[in-house]
mmCIF file of the N, C-alpha and C atoms, coordinates in Angstrom:
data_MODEL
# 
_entry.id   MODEL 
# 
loop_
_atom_site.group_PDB 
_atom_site.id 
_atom_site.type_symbol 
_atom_site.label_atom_id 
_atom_site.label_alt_id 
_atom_site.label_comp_id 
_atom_site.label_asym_id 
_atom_site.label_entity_id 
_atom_site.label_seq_id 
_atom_site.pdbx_PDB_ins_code 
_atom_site.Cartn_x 
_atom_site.Cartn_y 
_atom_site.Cartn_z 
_atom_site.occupancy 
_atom_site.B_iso_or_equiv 
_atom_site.pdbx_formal_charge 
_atom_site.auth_seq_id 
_atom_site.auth_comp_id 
_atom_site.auth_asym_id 
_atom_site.auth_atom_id 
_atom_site.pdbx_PDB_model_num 
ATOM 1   N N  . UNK A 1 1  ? -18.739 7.081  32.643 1.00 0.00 ? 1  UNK A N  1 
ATOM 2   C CA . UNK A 1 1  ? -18.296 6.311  33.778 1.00 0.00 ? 1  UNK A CA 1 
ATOM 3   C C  . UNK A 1 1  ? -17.528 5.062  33.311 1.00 0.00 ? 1  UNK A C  1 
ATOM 4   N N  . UNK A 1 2  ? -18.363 4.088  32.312 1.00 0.00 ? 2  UNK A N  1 
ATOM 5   C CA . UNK A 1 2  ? -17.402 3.062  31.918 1.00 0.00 ? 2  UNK A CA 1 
ATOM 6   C C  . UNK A 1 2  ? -16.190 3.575  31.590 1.00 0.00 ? 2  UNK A C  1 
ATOM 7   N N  . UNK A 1 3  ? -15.858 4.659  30.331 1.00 0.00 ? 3  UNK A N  1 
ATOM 8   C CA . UNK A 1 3  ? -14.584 4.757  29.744 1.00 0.00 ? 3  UNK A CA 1 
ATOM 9   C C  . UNK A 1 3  ? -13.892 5.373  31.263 1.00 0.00 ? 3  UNK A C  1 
ATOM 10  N N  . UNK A 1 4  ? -13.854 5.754  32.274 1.00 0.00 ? 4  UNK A N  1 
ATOM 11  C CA . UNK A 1 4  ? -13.112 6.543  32.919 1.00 0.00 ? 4  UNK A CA 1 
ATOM 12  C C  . UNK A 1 4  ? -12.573 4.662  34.085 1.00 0.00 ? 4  UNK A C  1 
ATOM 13  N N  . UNK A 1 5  ? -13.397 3.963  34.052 1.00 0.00 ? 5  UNK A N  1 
ATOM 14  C CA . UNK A 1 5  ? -12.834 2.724  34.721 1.00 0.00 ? 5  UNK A CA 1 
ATOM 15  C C  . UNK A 1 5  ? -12.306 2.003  33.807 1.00 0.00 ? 5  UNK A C  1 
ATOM 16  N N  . UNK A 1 6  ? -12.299 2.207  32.411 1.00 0.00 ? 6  UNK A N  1 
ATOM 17  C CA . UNK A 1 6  ? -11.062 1.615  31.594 1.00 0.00 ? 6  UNK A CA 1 
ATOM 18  C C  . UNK A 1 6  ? -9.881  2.394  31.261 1.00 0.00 ? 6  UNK A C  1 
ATOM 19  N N  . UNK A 1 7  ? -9.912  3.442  31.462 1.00 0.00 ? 7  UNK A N  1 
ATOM 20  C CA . UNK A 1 7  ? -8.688  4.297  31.396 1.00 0.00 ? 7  UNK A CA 1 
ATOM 21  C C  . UNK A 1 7  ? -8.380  4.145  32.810 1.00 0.00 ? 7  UNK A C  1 
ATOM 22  N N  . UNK A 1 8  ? -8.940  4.122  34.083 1.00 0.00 ? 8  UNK A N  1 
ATOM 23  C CA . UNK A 1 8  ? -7.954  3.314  35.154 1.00 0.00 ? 8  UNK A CA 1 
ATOM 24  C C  . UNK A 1 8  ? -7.336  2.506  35.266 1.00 0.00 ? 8  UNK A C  1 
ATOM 25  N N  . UNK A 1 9  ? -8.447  1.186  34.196 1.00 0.00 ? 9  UNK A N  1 
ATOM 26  C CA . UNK A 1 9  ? -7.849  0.085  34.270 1.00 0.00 ? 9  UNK A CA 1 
ATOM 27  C C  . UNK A 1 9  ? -6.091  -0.029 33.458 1.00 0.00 ? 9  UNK A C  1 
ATOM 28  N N  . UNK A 1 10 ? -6.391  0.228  32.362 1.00 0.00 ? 10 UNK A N  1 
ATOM 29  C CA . UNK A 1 10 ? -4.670  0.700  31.547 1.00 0.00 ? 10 UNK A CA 1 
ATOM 30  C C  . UNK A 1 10 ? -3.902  1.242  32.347 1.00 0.00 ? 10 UNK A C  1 
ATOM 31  N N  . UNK A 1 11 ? -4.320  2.538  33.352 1.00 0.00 ? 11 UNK A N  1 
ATOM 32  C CA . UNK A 1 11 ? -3.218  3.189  34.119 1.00 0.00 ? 11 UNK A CA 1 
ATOM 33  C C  . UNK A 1 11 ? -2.327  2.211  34.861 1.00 0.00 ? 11 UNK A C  1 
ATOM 34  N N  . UNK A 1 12 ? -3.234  1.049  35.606 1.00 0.00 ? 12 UNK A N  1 
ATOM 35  C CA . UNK A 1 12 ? -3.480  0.584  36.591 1.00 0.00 ? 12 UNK A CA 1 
ATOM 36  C C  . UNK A 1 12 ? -2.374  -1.032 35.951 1.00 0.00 ? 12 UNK A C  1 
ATOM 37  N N  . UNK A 1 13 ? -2.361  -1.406 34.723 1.00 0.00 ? 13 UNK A N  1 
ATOM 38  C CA . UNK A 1 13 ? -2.073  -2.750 34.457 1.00 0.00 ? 13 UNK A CA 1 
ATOM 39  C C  . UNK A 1 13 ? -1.028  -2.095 33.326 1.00 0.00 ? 13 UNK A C  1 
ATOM 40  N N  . UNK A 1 14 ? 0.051   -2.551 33.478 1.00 0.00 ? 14 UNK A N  1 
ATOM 41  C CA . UNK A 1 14 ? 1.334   -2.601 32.550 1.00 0.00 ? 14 UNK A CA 1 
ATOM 42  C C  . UNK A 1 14 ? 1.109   -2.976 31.119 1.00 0.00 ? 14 UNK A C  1 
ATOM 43  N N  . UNK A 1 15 ? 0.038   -4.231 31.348 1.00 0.00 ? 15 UNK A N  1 
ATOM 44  C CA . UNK A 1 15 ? -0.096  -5.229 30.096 1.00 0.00 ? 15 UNK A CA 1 
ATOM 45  C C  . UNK A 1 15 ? -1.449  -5.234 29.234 1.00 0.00 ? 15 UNK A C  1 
ATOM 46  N N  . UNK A 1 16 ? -1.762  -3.675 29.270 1.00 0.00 ? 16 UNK A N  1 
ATOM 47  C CA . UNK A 1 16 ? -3.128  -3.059 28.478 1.00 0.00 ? 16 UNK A CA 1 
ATOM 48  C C  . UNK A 1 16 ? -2.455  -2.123 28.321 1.00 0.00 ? 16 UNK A C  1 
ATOM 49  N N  . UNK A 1 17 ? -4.115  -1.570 27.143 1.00 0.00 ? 17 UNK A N  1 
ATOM 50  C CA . UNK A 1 17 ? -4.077  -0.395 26.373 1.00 0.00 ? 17 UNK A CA 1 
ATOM 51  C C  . UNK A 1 17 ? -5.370  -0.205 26.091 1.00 0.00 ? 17 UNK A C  1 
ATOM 52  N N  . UNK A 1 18 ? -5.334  0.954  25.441 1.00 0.00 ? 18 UNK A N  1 
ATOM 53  C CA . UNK A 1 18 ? -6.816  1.717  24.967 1.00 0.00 ? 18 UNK A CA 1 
ATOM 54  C C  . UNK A 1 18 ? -6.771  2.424  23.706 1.00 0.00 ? 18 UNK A C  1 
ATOM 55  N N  . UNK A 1 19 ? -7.638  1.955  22.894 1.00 0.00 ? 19 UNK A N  1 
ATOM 56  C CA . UNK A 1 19 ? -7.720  2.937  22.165 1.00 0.00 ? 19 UNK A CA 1 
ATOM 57  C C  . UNK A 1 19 ? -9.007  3.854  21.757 1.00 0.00 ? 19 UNK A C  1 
ATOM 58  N N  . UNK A 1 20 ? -9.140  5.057  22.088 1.00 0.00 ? 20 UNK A N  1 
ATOM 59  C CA . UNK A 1 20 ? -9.922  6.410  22.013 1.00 0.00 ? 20 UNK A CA 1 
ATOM 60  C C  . UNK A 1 20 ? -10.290 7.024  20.982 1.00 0.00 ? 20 UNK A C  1 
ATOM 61  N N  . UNK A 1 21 ? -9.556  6.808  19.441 1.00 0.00 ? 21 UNK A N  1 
ATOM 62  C CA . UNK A 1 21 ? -9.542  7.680  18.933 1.00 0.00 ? 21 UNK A CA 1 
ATOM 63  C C  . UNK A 1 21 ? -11.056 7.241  18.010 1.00 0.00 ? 21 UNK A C  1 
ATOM 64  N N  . UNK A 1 22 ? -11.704 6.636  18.580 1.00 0.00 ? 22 UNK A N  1 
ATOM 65  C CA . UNK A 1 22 ? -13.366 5.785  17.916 1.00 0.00 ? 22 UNK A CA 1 
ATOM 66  C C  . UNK A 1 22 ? -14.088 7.260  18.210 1.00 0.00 ? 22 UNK A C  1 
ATOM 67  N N  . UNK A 1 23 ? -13.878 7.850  19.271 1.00 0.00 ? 23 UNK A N  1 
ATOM 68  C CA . UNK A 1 23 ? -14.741 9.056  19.403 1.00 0.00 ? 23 UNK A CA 1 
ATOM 69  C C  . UNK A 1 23 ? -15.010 10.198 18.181 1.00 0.00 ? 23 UNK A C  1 
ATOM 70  N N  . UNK A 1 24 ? -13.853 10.209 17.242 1.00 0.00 ? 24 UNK A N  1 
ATOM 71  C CA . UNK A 1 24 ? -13.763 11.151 16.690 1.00 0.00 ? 24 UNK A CA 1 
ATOM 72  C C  . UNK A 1 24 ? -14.423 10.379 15.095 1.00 0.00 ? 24 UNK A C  1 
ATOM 73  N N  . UNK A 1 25 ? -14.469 8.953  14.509 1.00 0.00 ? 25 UNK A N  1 
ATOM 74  C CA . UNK A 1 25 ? -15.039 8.335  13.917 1.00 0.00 ? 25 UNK A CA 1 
ATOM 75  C C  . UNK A 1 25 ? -16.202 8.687  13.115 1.00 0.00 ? 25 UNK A C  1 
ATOM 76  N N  . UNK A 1 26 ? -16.637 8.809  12.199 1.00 0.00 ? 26 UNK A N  1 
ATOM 77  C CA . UNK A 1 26 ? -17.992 9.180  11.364 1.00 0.00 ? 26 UNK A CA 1 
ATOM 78  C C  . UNK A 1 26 ? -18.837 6.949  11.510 1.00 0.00 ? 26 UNK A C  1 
ATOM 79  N N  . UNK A 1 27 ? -19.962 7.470  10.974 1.00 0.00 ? 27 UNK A N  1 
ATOM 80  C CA . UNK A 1 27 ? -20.356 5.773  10.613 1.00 0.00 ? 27 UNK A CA 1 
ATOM 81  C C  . UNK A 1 27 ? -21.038 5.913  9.468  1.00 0.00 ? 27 UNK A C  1 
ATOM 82  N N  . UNK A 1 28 ? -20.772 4.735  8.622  1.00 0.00 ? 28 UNK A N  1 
ATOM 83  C CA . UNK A 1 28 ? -21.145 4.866  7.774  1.00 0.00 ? 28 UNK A CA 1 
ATOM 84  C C  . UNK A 1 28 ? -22.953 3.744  7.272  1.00 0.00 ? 28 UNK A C  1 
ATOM 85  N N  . UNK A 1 29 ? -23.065 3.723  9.100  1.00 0.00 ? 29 UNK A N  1 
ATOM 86  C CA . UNK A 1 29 ? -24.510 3.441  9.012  1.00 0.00 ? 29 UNK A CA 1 
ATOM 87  C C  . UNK A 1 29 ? -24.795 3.518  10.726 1.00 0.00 ? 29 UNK A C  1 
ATOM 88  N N  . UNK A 1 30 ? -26.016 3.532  11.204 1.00 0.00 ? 30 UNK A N  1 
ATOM 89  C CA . UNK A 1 30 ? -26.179 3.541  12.679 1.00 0.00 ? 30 UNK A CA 1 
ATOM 90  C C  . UNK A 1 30 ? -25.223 2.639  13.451 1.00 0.00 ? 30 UNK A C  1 
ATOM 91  N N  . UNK A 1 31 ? -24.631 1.663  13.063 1.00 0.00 ? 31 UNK A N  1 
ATOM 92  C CA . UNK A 1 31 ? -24.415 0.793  14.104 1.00 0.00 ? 31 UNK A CA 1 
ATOM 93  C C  . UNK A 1 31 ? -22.484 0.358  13.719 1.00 0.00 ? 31 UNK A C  1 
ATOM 94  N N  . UNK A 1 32 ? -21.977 0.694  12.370 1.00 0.00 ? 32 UNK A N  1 
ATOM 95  C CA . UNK A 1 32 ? -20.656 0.741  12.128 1.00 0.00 ? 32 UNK A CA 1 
ATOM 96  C C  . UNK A 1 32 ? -19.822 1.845  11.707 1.00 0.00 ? 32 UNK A C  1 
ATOM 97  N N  . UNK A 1 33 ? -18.468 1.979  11.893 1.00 0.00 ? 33 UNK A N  1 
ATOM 98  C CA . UNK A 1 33 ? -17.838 2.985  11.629 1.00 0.00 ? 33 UNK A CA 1 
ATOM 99  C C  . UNK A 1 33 ? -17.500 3.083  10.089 1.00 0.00 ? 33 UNK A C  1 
ATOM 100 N N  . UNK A 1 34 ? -17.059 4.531  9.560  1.00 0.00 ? 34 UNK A N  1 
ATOM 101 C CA . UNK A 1 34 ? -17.170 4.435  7.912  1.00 0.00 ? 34 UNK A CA 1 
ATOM 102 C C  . UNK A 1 34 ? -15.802 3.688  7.748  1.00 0.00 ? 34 UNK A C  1 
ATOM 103 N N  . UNK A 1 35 ? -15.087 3.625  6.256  1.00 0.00 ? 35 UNK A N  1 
ATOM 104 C CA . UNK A 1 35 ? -14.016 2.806  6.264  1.00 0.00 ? 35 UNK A CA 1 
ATOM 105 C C  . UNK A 1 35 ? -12.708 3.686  6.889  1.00 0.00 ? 35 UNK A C  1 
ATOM 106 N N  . UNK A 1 36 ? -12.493 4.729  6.793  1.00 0.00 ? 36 UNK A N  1 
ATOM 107 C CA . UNK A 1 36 ? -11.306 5.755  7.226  1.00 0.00 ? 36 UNK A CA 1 
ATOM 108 C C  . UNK A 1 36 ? -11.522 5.087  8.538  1.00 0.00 ? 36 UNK A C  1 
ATOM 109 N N  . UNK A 1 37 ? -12.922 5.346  9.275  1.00 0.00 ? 37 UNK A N  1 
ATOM 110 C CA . UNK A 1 37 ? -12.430 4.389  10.899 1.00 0.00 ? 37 UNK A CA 1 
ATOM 111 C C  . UNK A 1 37 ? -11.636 3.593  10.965 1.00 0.00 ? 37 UNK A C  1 
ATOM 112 N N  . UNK A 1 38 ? -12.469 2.675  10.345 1.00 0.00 ? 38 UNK A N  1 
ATOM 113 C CA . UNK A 1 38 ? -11.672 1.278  10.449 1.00 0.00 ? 38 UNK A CA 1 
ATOM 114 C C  . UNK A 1 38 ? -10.594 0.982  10.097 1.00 0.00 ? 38 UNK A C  1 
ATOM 115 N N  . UNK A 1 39 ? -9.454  1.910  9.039  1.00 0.00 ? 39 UNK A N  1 
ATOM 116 C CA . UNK A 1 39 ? -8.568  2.054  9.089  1.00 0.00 ? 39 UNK A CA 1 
ATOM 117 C C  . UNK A 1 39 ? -7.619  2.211  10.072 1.00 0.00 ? 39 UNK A C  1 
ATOM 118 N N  . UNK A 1 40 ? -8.375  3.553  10.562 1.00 0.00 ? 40 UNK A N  1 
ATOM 119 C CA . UNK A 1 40 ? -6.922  4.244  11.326 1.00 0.00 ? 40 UNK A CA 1 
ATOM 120 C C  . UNK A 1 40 ? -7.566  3.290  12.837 1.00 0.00 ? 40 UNK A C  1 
ATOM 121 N N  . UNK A 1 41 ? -8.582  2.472  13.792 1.00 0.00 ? 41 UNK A N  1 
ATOM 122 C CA . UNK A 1 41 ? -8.680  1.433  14.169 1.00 0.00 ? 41 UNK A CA 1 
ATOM 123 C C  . UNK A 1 41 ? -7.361  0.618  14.455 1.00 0.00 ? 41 UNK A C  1 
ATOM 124 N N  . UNK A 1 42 ? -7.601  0.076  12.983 1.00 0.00 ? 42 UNK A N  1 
ATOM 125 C CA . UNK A 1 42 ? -6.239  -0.781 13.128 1.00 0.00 ? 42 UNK A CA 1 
ATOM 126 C C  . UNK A 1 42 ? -5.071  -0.323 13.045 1.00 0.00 ? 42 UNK A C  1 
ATOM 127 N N  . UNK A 1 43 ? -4.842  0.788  12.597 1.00 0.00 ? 43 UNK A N  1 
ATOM 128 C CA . UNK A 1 43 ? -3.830  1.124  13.214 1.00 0.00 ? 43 UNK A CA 1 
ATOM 129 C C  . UNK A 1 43 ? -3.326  2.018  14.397 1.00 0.00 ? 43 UNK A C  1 
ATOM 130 N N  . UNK A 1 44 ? -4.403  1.976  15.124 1.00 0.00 ? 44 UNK A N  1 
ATOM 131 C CA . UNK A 1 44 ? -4.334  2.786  16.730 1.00 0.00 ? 44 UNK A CA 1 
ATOM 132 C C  . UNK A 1 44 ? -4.331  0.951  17.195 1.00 0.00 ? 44 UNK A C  1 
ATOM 133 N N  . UNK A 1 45 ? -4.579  -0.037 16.757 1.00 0.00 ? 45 UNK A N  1 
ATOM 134 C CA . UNK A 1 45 ? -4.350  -0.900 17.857 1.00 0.00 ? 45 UNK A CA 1 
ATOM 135 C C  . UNK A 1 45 ? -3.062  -1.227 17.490 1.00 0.00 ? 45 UNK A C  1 
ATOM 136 N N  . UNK A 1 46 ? -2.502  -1.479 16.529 1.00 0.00 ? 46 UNK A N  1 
ATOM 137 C CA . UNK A 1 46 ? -1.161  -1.713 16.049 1.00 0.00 ? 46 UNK A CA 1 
ATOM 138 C C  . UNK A 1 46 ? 0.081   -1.007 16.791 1.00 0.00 ? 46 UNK A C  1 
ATOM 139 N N  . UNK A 1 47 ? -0.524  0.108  16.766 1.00 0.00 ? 47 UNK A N  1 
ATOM 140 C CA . UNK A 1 47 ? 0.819   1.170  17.649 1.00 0.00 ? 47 UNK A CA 1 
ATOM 141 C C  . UNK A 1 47 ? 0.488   0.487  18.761 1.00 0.00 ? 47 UNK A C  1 
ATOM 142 N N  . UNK A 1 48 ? -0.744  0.539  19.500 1.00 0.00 ? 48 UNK A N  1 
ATOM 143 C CA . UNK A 1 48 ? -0.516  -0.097 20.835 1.00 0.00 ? 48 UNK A CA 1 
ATOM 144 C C  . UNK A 1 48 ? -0.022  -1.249 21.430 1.00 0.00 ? 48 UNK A C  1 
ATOM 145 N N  . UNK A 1 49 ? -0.208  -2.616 20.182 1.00 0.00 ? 49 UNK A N  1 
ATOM 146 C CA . UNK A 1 49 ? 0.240   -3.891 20.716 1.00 0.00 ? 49 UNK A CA 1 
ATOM 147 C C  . UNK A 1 49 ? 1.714   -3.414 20.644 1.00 0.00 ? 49 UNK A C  1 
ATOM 148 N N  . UNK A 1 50 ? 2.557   -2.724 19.793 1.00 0.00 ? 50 UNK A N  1 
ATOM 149 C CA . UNK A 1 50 ? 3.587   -2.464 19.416 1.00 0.00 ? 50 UNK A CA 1 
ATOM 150 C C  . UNK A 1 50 ? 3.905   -1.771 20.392 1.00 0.00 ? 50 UNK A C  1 
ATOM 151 N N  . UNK A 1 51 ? 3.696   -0.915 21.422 1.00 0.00 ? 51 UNK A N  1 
ATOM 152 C CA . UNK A 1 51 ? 3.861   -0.371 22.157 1.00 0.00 ? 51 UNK A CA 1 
ATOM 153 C C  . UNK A 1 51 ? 4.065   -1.297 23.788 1.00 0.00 ? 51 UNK A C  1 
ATOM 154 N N  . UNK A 1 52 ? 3.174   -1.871 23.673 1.00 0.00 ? 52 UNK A N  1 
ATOM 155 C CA . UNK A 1 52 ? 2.928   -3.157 24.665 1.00 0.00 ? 52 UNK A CA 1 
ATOM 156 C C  . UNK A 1 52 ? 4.501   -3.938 24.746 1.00 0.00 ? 52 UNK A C  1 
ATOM 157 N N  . UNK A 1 53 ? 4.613   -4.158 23.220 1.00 0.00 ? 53 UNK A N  1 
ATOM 158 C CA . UNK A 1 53 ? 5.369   -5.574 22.794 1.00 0.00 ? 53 UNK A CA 1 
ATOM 159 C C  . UNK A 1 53 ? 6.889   -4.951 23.049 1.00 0.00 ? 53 UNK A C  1 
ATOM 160 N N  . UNK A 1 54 ? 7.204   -3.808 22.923 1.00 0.00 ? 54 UNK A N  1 
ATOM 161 C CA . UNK A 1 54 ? 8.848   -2.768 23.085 1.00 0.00 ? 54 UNK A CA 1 
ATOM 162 C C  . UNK A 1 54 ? 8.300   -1.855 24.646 1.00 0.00 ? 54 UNK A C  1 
ATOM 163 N N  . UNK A 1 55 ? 8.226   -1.774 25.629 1.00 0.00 ? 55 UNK A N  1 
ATOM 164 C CA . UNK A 1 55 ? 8.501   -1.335 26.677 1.00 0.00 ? 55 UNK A CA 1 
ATOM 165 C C  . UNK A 1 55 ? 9.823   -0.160 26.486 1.00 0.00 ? 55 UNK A C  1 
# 
């Protein structure tokens, strides 16, 4: 339910984004993602501010 009212919310606002691809993520303890997450992380937010920032 939350993720489906933040993927409205992005539909819904010009000046957001989301990024999803955490689902597919391993952790490399209960409570953080391993380092490959946190990689590709930053760079799923990167495309997005970048995406944001060029319309």
């Amino acid at each position: 339910m939350v993720r489906e009212a933040q993927d409205k919310f992005v539909e819904d606002d010009g000046n957001a984004a989301i990024v999803n691809s955490t689902e597919q993520y391993d952790y490399s303890d209960k409570y953080h993602y391993d380092s490959a997450g946190y990689i590709d992380l930053g760079q799923e937010f990167a495309k997005a501010i970048f995406k944001l920032s060029n319309p």
